[in-house]
PyMOL CGO cylinders between C-alpha atoms (Angstrom):
from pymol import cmd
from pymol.cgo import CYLINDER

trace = [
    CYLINDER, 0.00, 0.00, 0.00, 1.50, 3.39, -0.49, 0.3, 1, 1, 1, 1, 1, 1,
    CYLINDER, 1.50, 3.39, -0.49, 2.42, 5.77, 1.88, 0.3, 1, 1, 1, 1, 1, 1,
    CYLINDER, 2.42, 5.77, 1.88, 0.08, 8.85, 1.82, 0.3, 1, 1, 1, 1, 1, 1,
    CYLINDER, 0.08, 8.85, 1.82, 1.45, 12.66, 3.40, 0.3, 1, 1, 1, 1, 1, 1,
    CYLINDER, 1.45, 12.66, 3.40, -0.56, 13.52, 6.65, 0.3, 1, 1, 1, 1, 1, 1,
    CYLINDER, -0.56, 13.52, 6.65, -1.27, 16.85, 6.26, 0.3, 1, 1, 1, 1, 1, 1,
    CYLINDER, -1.27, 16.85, 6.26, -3.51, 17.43, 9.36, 0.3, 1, 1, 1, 1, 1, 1,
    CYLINDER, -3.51, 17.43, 9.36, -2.45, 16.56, 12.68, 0.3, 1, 1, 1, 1, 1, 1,
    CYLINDER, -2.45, 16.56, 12.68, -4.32, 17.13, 16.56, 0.3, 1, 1, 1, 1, 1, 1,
    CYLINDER, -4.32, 17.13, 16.56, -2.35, 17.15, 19.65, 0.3, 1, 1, 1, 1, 1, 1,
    CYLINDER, -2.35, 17.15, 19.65, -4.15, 14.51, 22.13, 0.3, 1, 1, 1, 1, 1, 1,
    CYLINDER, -4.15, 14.51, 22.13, -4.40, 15.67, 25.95, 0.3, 1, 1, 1, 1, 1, 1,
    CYLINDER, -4.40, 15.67, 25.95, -4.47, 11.91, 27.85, 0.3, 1, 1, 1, 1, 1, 1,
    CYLINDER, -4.47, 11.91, 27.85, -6.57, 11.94, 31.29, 0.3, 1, 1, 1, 1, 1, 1,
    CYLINDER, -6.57, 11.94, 31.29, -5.98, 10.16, 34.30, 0.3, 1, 1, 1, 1, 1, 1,
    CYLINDER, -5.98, 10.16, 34.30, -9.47, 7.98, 33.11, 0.3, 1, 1, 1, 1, 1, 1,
    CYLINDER, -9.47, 7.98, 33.11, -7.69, 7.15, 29.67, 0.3, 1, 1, 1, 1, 1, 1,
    CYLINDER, -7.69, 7.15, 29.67, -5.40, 4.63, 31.37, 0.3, 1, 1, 1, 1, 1, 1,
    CYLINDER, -5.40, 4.63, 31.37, -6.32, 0.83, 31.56, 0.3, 1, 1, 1, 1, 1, 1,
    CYLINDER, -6.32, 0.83, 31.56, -4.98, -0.90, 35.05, 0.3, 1, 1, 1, 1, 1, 1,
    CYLINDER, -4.98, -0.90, 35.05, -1.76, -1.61, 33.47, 0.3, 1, 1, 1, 1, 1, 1,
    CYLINDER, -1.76, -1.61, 33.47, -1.04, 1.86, 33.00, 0.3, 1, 1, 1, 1, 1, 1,
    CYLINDER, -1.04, 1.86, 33.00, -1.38, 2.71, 29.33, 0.3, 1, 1, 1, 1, 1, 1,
    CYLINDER, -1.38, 2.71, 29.33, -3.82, 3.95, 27.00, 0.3, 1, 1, 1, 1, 1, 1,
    CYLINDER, -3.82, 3.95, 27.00, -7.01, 1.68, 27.09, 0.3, 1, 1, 1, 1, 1, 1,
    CYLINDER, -7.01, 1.68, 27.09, -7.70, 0.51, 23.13, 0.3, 1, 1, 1, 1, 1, 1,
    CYLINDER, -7.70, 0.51, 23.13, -11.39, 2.35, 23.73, 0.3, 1, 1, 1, 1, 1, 1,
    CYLINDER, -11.39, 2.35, 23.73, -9.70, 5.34, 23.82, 0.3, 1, 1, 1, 1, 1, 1,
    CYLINDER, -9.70, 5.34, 23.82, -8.13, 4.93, 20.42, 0.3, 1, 1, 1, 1, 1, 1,
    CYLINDER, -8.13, 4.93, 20.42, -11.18, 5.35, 18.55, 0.3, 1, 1, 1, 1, 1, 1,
    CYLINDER, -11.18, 5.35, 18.55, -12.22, 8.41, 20.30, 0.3, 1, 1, 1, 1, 1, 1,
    CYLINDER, -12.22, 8.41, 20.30, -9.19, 10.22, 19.38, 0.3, 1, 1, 1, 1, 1, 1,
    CYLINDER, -9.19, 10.22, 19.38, -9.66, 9.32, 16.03, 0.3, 1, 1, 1, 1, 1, 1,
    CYLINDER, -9.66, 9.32, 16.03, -13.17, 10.64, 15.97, 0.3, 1, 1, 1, 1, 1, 1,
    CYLINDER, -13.17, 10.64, 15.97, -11.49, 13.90, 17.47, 0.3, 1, 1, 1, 1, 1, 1,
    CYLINDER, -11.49, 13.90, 17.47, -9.22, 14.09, 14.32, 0.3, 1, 1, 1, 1, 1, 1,
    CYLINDER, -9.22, 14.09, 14.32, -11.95, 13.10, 12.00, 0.3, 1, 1, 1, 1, 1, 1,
    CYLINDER, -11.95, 13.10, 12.00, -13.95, 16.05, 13.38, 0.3, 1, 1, 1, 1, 1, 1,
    CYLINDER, -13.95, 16.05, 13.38, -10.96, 18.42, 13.38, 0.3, 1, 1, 1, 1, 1, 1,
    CYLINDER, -10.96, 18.42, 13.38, -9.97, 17.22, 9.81, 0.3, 1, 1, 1, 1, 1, 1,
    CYLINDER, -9.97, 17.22, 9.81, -13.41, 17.79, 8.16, 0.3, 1, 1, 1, 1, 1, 1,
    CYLINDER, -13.41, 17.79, 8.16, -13.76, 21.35, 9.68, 0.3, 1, 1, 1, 1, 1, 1,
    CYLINDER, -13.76, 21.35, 9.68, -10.09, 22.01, 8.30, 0.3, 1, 1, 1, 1, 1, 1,
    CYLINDER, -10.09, 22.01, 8.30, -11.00, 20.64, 4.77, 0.3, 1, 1, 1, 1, 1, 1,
    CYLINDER, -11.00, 20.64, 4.77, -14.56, 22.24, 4.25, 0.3, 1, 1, 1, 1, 1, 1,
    CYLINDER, -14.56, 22.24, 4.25, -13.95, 26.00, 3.75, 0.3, 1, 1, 1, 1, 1, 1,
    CYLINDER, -13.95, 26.00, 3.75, -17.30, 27.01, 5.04, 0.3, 1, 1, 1, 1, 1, 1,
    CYLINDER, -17.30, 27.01, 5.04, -16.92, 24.48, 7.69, 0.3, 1, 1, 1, 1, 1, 1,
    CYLINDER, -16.92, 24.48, 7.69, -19.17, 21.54, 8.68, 0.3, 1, 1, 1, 1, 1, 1,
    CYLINDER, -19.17, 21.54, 8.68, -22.83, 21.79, 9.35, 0.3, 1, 1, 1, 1, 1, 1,
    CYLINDER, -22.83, 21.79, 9.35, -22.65, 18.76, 11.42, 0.3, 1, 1, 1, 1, 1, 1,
    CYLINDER, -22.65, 18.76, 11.42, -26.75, 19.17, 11.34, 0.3, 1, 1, 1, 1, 1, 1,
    CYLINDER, -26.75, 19.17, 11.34, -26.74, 18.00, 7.75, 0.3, 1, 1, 1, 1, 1, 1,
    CYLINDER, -26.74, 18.00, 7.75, -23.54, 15.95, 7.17, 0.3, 1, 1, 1, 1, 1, 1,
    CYLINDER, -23.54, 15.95, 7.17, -23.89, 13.72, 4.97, 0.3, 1, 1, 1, 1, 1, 1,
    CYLINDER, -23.89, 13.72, 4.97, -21.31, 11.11, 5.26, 0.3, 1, 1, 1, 1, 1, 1,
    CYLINDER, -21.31, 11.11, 5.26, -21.75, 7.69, 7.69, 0.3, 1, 1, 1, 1, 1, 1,
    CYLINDER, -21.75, 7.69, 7.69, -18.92, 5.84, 9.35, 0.3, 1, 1, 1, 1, 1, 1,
    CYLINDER, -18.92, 5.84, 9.35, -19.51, 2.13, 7.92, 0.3, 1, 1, 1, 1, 1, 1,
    CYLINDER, -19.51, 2.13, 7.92, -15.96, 0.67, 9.09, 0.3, 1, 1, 1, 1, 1, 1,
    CYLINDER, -15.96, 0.67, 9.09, -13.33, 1.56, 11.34, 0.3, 1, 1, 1, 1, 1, 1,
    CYLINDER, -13.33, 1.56, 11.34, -10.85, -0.97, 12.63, 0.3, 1, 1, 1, 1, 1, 1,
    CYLINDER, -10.85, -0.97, 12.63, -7.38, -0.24, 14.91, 0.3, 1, 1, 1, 1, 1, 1,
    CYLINDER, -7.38, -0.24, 14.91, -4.45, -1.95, 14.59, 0.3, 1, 1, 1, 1, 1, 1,
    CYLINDER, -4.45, -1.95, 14.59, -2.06, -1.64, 17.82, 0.3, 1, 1, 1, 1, 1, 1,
    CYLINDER, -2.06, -1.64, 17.82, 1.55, -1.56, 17.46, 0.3, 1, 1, 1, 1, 1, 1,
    CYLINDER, 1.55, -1.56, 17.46, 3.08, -0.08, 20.71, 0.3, 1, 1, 1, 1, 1, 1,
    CYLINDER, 3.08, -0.08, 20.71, 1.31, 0.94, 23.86, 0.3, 1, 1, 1, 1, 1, 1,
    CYLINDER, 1.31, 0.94, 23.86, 0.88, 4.32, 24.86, 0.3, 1, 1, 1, 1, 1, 1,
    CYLINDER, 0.88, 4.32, 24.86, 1.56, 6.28, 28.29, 0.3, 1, 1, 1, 1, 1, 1,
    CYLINDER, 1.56, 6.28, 28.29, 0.06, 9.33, 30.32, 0.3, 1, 1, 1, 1, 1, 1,
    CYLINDER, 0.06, 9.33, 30.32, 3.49, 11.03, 29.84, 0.3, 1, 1, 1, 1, 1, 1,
    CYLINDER, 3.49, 11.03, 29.84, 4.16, 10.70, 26.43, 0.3, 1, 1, 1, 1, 1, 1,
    CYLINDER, 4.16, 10.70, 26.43, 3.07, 13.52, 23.48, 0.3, 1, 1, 1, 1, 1, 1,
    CYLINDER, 3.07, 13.52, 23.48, 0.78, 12.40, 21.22, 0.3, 1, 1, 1, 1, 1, 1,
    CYLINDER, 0.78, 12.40, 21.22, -1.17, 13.16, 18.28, 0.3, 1, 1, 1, 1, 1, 1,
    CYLINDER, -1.17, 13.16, 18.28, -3.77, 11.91, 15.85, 0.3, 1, 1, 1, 1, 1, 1,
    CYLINDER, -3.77, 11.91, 15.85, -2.78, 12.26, 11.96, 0.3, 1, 1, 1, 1, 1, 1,
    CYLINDER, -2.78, 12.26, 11.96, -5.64, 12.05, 9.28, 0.3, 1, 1, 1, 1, 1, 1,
    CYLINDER, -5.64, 12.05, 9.28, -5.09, 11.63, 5.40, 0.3, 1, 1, 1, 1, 1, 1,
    CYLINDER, -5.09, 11.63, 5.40, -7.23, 10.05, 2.60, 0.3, 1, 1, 1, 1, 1, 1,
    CYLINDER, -7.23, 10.05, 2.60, -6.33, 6.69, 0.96, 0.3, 1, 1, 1, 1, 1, 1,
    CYLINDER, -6.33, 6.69, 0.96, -9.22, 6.08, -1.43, 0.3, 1, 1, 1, 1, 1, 1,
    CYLINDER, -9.22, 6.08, -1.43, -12.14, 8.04, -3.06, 0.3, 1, 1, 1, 1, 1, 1,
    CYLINDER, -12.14, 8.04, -3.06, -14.77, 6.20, -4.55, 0.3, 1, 1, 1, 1, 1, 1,
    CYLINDER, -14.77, 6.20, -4.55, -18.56, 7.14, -5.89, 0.3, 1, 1, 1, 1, 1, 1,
    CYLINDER, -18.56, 7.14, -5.89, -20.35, 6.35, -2.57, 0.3, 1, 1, 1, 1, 1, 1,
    CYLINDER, -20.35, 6.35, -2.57, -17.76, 5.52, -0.33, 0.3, 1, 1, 1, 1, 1, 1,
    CYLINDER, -17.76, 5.52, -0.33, -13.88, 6.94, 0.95, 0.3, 1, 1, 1, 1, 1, 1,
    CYLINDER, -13.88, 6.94, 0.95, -11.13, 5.71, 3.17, 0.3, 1, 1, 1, 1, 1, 1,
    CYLINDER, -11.13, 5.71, 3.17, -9.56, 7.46, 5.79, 0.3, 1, 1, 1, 1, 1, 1,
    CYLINDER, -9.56, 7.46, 5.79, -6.23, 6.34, 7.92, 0.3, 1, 1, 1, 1, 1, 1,
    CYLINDER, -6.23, 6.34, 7.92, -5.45, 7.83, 10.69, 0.3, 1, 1, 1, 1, 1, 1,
    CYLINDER, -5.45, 7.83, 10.69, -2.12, 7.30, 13.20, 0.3, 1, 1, 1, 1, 1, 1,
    CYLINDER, -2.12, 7.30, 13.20, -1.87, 8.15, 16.83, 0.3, 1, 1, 1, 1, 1, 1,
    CYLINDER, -1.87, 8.15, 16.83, 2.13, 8.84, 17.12, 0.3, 1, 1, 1, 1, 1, 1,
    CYLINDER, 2.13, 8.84, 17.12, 4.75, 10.15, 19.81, 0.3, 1, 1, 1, 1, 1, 1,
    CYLINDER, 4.75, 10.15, 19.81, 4.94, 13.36, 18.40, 0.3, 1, 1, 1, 1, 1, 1,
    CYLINDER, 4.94, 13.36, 18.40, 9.15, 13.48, 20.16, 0.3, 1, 1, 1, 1, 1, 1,
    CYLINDER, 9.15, 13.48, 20.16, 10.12, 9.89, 18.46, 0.3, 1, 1, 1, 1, 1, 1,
    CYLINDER, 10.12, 9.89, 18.46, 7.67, 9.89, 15.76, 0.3, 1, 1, 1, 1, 1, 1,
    CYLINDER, 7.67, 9.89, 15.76, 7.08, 6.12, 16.89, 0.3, 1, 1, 1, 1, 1, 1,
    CYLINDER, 7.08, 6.12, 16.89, 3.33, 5.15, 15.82, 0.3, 1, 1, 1, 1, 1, 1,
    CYLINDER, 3.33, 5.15, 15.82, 1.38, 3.72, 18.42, 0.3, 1, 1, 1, 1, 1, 1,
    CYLINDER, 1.38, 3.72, 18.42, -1.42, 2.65, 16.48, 0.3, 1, 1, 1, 1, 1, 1,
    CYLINDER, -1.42, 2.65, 16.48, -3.27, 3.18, 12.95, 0.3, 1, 1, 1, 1, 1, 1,
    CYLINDER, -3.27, 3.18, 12.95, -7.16, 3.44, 12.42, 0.3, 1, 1, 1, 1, 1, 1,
    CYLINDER, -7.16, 3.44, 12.42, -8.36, 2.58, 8.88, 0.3, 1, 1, 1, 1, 1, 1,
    CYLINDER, -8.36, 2.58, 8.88, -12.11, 4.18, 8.50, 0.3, 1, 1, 1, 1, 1, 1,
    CYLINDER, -12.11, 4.18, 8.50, -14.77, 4.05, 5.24, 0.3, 1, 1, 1, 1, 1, 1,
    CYLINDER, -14.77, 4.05, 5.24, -16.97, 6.86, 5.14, 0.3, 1, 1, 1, 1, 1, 1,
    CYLINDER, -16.97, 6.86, 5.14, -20.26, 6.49, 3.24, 0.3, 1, 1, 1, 1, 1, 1,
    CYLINDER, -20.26, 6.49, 3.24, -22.05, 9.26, 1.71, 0.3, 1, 1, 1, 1, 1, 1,
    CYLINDER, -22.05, 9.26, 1.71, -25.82, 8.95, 2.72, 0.3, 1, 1, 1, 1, 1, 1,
    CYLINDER, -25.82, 8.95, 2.72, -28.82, 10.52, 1.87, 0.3, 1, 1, 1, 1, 1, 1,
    CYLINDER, -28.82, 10.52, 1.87, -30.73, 12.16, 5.37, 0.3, 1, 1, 1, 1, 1, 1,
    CYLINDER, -30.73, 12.16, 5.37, -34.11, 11.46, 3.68, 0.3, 1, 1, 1, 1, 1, 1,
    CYLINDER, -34.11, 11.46, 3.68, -33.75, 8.06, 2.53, 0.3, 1, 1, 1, 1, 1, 1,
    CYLINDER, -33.75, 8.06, 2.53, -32.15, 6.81, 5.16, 0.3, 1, 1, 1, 1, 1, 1,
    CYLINDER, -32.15, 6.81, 5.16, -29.77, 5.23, 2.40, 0.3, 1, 1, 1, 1, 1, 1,
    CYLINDER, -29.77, 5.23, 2.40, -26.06, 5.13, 0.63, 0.3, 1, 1, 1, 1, 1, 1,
    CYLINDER, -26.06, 5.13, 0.63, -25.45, 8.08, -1.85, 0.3, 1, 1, 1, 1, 1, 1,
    CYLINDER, -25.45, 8.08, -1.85, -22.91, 9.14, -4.15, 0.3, 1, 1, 1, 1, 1, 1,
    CYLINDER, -22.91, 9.14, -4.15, -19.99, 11.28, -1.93, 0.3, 1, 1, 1, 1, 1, 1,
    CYLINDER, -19.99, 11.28, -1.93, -21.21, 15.30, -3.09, 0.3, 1, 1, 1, 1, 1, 1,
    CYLINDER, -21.21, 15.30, -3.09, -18.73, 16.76, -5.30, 0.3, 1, 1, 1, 1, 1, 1,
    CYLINDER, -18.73, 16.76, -5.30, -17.62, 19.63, -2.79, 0.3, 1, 1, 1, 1, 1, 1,
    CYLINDER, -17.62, 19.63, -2.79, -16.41, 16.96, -0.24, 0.3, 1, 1, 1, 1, 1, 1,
    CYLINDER, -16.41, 16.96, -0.24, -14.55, 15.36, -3.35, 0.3, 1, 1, 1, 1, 1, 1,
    CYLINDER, -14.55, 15.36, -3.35, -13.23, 19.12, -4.79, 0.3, 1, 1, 1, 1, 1, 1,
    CYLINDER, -13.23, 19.12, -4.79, -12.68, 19.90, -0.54, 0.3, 1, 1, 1, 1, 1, 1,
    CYLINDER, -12.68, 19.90, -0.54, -10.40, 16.69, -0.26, 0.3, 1, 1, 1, 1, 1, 1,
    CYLINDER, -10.40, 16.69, -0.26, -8.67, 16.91, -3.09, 0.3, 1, 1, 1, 1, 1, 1,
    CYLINDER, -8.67, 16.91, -3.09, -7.62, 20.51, -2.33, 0.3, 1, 1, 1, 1, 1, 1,
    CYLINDER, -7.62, 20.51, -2.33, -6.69, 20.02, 1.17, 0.3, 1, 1, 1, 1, 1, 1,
    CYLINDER, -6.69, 20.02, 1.17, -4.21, 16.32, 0.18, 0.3, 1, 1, 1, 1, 1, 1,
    CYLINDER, -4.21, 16.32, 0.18, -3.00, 18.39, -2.52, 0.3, 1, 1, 1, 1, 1, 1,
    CYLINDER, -3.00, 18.39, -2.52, -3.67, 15.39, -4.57, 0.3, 1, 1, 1, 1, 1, 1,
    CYLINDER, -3.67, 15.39, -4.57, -5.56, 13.88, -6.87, 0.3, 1, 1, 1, 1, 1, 1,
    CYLINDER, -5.56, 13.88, -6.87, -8.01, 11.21, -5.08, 0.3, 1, 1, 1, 1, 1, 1,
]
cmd.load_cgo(trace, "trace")
């Protein structure tokens, strides 16, 4: 798979609550960080920001894969790029790293669905989140 640029990065604050009984980040907490990035990410890519009212794109998979454990003292961060567009569906990865030895603790892989509020069903992805993407990566997706 090829490596992608992460453009967009959020520092993490861990809490006291964060950390499991053998003192390092519980794997729940994981995917809340990445839905802090997502969230940070989409307002950073969409010019006239989200209107989280009316988004229109689903989570339909997300999956973690650990590599290192994480503790209270070290500075982290959550990175988000895009891997794949398609017509009704895009990939995100995301990385929670060390920001001091760049070592990456874990790495979320997500599929966002574009869906249509009054259906209730999968649409195509609208072409401003396609033009948005595009001109945040700095790539063609």
């Amino acid at each position: 798979m090829p490596e992608f640029p992460f453009r967009h990065e959020v520092p993490l604050q861990i809490r006291f609550n964060d950390i499991d009984m053998l003192g390092h980040l519980n794997n729940s907490v994981y995917i809340q960080f990445f839905d802090l990035g997502k969230s940070s990410y989409f307002q950073a890519v969409l010019p006239d920001g989200v209107d989280w009212k009316r988004i229109n794109i689903v989570v339909a998979n997300i999956n973690c894969d650990f590599f290192a454990p994480t503790y209270i003292t070290e500075p982290i961060a959550v990175r988000t790029t895009v891997t794949r567009m398609g017509e009704k569906s895009f990939s995100l990865e995301q990385r929670i790293v060390n920001t001091a030895t760049e070592e990456v603790k874990c790495i979320g892989k997500t599929i966002m669905v574009g869906f249509d509020l009054t259906t209730g069903k999968s649409a195509p992805i609208e072409q401003k989140w396609i033009d948005a993407l595009e001109a945040y990566e700095q790539r063609k997706l």
